[in-house]
N, C-alpha and C positions, 0 to 999 in steps of 0.2 A: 553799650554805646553804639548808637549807627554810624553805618560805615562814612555817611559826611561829615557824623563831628567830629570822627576820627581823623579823617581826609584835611578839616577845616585847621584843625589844632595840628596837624602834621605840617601844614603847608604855612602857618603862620611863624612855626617855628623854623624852619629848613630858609623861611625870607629875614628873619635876621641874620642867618650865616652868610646866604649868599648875598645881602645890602653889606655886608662887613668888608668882603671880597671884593666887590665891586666898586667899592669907595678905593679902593687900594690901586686901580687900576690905573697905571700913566698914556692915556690917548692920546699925549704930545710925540709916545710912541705906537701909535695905534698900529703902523705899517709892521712892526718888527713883530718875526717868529724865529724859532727856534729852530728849521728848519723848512725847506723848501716845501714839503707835503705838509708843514702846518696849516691851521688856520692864524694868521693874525693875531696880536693881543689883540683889538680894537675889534673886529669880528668875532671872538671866540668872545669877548665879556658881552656884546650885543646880545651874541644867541643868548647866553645865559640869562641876560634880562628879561626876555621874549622867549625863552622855555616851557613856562605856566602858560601860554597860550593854547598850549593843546590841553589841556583842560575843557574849557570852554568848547573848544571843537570837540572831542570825543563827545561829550555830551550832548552839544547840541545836533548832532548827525549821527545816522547808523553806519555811517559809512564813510573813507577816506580815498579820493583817486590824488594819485601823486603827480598825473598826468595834468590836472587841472590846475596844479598850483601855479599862481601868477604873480605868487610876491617874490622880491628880489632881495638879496641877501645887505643888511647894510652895516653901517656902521657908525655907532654917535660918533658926538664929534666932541662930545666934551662929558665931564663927569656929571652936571646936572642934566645933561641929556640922556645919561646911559639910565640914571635912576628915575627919571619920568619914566623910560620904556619900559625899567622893571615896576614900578609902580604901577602903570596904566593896565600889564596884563596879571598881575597878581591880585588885584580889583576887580579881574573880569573873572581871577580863577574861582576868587572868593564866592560872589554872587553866584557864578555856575554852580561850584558843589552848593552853596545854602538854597538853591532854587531845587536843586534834585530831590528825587524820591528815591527810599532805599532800591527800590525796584530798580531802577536807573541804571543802577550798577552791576548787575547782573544779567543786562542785554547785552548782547553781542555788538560788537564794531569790526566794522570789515575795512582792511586797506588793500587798497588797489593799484594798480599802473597802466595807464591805457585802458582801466577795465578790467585787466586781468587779476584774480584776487591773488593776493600776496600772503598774507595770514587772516586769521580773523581770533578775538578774544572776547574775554569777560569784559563789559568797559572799564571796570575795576582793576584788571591785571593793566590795563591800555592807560589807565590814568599812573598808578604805581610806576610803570616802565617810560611811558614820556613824559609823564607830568614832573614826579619827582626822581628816579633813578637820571634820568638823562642833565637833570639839573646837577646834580649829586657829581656826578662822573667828569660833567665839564667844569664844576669847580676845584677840581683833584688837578684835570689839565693849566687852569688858569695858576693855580697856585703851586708848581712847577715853573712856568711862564716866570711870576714874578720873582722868585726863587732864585734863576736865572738872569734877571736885572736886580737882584741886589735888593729888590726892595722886600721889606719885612712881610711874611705873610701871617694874615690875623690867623686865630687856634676857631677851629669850626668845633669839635666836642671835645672840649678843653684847651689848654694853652697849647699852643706853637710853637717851637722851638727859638721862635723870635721873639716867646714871651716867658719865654723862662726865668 
């Protein structure tokens, strides 16, 4: 199997879990966190929506400066908002990996700050670590969140304990 159908069928399964999560999400509390160094429920389910995004960027550049970033952090404002957002970059992640060549994945991506290089990898390890671990990790955080407001969390590889 190549590494994109593998990538493709990884990532179409890991958006049913995280579309389960994110339906779950109450953005009439988007300000509440669980602490002062949190992120927000209403910003922590955004990023999650907007996660598969670096998909597309690893791919389409050899390279990342973090110094040039000039998007600003937001946050939906409603539940068909938050899954348009997941919808629109997991569409973009899709076409990236089914446009690649297995080659693709085995060039290097360099991130940077100011210029200065930060690490550099496989794109392949850079896809695995932002594309899907980073998705993975903030839905662990999200479902603690909701945990903590009482509301039921769905079971991501099997039932839940609120589905037992």
């Amino acid at each position: 199997m190549s590494v994109k159908t593998s990538f493709v069928g990884e990532l179409k399964s890991e958006a049913i879990n995280t579309k389960k999560i994110l339906e779950k999400v109450p953005l009439d509390k988007a300000v509440w966190k669980p602490h002062e160094k949190s992120m927000s429920i209403g910003r922590l389910a955004t990023h999650i929506a907007e996660t598969s995004h670096w998909i597309p960027v690893i791919l389409e550049a050899d390279e990342y400066d973090f110094a040039r970033q000039t998007s600003k952090p937001r946050v939906a404002g409603s539940t068909q908002e938050l899954l348009e957002i997941f919808t629109e970059h997991f569409s973009r992640s899709i076409a990236a990996l089914e446009s690649a060549d297995d080659g693709d994945f085995d060039k290097i991506w360099v991130v940077k700050r100011g210029g200065i290089v930060v690490f550099q990898t496989p794109k392949k390890v850079a896809i695995r670590g932002w594309g899907f671990s980073h998705a993975i990790h903030h839905r662990g955080q999200l479902s603690v969140y909701l945990r903590m407001l009482n509301i039921p969390v769905p079971g991501m590889y099997g039932p839940s304990a609120d589905e037992r």
